[in-house]
N, CA, C and O atoms as a GROMACS GRO file, in nm:
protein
  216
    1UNK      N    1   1.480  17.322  25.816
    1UNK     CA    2   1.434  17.456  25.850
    1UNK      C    3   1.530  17.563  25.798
    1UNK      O    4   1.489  17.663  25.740
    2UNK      N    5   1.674  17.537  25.822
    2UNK     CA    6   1.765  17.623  25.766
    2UNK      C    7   1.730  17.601  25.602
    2UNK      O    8   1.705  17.708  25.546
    3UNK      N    9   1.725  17.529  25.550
    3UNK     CA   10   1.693  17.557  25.392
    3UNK      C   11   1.619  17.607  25.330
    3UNK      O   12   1.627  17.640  25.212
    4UNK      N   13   1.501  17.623  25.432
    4UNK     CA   14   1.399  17.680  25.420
    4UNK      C   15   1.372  17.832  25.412
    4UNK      O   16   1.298  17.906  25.346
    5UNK      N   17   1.499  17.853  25.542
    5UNK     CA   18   1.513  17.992  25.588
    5UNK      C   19   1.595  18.100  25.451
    5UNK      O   20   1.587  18.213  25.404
    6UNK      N   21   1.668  17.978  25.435
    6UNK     CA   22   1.808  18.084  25.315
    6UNK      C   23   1.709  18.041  25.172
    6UNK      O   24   1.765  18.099  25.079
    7UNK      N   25   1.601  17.974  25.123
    7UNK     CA   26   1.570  17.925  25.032
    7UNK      C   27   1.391  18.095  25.013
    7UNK      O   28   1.341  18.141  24.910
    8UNK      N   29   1.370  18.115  25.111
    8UNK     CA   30   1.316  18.223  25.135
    8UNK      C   31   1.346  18.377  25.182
    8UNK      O   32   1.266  18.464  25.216
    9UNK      N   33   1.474  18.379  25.172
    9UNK     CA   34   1.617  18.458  25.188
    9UNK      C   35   1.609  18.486  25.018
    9UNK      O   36   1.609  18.601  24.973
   10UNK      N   37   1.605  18.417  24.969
   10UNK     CA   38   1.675  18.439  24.796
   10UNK      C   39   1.538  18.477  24.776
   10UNK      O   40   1.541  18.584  24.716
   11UNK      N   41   1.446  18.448  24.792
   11UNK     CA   42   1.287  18.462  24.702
   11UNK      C   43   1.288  18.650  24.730
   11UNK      O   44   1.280  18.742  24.648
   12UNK      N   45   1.302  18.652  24.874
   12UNK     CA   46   1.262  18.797  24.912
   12UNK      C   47   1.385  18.900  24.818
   12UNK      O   48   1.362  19.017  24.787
   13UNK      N   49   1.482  18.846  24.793
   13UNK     CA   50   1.611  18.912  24.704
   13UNK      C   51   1.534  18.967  24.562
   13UNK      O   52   1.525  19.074  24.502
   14UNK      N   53   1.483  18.828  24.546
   14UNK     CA   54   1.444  18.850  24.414
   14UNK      C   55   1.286  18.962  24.407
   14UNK      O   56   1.259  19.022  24.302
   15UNK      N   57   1.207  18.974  24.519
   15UNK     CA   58   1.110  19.022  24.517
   15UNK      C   59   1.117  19.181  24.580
   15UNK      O   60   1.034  19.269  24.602
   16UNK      N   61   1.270  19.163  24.597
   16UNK     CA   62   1.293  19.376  24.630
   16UNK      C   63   1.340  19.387  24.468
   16UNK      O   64   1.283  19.462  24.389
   17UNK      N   65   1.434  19.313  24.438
   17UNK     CA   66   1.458  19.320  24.283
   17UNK      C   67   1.339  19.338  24.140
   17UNK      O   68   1.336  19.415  24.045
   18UNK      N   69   1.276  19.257  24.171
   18UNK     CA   70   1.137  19.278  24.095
   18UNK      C   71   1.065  19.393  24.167
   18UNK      O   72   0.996  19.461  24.092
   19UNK      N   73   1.066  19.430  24.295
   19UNK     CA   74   1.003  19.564  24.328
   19UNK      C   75   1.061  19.660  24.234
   19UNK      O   76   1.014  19.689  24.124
   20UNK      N   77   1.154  19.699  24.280
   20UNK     CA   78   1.249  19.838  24.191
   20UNK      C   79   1.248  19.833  24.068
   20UNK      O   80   1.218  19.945  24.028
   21UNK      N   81   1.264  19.765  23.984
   21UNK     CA   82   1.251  19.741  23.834
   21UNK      C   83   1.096  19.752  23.811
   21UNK      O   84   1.052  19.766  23.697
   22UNK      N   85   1.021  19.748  23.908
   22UNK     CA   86   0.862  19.768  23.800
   22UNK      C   87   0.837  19.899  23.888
   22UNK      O   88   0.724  19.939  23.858
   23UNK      N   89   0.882  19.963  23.962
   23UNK     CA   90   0.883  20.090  24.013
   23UNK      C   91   0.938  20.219  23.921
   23UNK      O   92   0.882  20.321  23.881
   24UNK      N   93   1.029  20.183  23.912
   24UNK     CA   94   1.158  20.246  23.818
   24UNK      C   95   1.094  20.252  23.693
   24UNK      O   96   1.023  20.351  23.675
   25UNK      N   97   1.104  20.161  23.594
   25UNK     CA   98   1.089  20.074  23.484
   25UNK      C   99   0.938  20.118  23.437
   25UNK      O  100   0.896  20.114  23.321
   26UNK      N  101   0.862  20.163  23.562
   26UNK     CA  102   0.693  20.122  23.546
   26UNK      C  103   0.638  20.002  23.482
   26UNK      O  104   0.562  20.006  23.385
   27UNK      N  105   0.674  19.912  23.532
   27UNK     CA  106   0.609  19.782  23.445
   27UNK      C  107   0.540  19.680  23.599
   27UNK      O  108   0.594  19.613  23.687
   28UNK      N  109   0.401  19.715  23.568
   28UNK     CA  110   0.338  19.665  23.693
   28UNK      C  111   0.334  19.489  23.716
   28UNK      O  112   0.323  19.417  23.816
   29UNK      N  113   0.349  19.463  23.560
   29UNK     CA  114   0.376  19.291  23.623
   29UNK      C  115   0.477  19.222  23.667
   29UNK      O  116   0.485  19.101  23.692
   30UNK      N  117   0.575  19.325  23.678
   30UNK     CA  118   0.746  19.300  23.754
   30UNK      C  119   0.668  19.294  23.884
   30UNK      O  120   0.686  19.194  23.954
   31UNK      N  121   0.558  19.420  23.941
   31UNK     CA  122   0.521  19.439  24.082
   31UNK      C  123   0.438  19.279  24.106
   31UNK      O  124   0.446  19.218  24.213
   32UNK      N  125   0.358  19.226  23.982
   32UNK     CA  126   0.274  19.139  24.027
   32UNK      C  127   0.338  18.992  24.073
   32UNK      O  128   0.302  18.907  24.155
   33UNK      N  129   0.470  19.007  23.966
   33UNK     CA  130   0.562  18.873  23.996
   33UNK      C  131   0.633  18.848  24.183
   33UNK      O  132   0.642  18.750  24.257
   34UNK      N  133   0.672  19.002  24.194
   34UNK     CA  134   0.739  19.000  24.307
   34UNK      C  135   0.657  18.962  24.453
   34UNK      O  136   0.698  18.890  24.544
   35UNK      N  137   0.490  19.056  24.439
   35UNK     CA  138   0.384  18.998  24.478
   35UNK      C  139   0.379  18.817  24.508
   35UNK      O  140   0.388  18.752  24.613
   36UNK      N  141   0.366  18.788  24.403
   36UNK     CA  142   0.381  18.552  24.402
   36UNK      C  143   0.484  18.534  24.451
   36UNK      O  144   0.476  18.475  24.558
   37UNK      N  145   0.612  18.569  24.410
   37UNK     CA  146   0.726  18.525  24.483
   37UNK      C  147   0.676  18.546  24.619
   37UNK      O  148   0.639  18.446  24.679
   38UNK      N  149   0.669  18.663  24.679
   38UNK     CA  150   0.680  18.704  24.817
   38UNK      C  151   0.543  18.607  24.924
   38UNK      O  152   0.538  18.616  25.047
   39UNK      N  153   0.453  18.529  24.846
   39UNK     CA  154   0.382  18.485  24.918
   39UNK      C  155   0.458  18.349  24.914
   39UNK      O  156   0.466  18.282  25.017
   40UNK      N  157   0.514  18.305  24.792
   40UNK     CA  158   0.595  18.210  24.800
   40UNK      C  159   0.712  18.204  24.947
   40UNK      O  160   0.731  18.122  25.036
   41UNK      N  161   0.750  18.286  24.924
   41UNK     CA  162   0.846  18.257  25.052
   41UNK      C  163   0.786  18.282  25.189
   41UNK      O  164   0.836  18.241  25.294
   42UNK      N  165   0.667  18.358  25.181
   42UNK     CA  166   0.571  18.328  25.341
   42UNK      C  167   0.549  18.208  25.341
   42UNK      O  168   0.588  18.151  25.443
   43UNK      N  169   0.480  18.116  25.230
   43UNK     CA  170   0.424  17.958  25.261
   43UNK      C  171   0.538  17.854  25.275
   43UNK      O  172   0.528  17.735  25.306
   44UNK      N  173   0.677  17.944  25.238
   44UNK     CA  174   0.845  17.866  25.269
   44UNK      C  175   0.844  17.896  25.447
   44UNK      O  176   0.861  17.794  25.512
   45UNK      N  177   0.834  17.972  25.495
   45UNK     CA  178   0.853  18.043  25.651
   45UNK      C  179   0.762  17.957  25.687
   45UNK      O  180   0.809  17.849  25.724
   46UNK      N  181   0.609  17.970  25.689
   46UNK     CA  182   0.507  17.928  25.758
   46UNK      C  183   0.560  17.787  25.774
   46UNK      O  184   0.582  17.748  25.888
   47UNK      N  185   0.581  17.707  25.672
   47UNK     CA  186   0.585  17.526  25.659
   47UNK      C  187   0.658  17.507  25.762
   47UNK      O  188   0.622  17.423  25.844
   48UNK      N  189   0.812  17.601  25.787
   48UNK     CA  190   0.965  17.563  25.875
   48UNK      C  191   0.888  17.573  26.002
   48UNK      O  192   0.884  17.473  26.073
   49UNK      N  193   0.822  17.688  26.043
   49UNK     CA  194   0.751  17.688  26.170
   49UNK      C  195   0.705  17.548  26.200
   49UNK      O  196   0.745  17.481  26.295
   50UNK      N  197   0.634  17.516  26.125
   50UNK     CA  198   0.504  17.419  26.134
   50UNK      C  199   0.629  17.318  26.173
   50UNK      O  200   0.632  17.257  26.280
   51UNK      N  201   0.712  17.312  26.093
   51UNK     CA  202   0.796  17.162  26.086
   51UNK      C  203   0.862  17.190  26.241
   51UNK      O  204   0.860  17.112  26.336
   52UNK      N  205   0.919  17.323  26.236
   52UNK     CA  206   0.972  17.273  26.399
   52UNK      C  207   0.886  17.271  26.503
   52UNK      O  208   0.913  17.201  26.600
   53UNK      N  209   0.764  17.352  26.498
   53UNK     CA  210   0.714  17.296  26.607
   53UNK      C  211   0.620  17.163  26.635
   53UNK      O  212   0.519  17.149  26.704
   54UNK      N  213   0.683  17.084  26.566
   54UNK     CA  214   0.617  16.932  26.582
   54UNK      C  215   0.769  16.845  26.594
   54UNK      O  216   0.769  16.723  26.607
   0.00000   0.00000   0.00000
């Protein structure tokens, strides 16, 4: 669960990082990448739940 937690810790890093650069930058598929990442690390959160509460 902790790996999970710091392993979706880095995704969201990377997905304020890809925010600002396609903000800034105007390049909307920086916004679309950060978008996938960021669901990526919800379906990282959701799983740890799932795992601890069983």
């Amino acid at each position: 669960c902790r790996d999970a937690r710091e392993q979706a810790s880095e995704l969201m890093g990377y997905v304020r990082e890809l925010t600002i650069i396609g903000l800034m930058d105007e390049k909307p598929m920086m916004i679309w990448a950060s978008h996938y990442l960021s669901a990526m690390a919800k379906a990282l959160m959701d799983d740890a739940e799932l795992g601890m509460a069983r």
